[in-house]
C-alpha positions in Angstrom: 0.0 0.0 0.0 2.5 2.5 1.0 4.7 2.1 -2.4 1.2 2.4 -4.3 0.8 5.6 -2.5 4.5 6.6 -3.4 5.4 6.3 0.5 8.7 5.6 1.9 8.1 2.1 4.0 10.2 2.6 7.5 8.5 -0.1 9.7 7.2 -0.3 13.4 11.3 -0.1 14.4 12.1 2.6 11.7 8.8 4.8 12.9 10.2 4.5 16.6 13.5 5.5 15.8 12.5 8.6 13.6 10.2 9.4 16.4 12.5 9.6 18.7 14.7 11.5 16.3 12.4 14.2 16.6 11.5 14.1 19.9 8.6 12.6 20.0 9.4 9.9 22.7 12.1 9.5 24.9 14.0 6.4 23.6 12.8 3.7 21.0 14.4 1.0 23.3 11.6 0.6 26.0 9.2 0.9 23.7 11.3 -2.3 21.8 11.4 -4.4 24.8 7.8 -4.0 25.6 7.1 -4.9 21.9 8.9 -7.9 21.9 7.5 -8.8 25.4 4.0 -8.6 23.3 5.3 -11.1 20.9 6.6 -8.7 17.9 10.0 -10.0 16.9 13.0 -7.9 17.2 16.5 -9.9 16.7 18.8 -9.5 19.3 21.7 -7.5 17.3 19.5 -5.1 16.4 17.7 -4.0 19.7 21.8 -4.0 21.3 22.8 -1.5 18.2 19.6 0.8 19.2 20.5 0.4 22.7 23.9 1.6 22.2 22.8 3.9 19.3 21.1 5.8 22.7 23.1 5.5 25.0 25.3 7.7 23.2 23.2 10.3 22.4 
């Protein structure tokens, strides 16, 4: 649907990061972990690398 309507696709983990890019939530990593408590599937590596990504920030 969103390349039909010419849309950039980002996904649920792309949305959180941008989101919290701009402020919008405090960190993307909670928000992660409680996801993935609810069954979505984040891999391991990648919820580390966001992790890190704001701890540095």
């Amino acid at each position: 649907m969103a390349e039909r309507l010419g849309l950039r696709f980002i996904g649920t983990i792309g949305l959180l990061r941008q989101a919290r890019w701009q402020g919008l939530v405090p960190a993307a990593y909670p928000l992660l972990v409680e996801l993935r408590r609810r069954g979505f599937w984040v891999g391991d590596s990648l919820l580390e690398e966001i992790r890190r990504d704001e701890e540095r920030e």
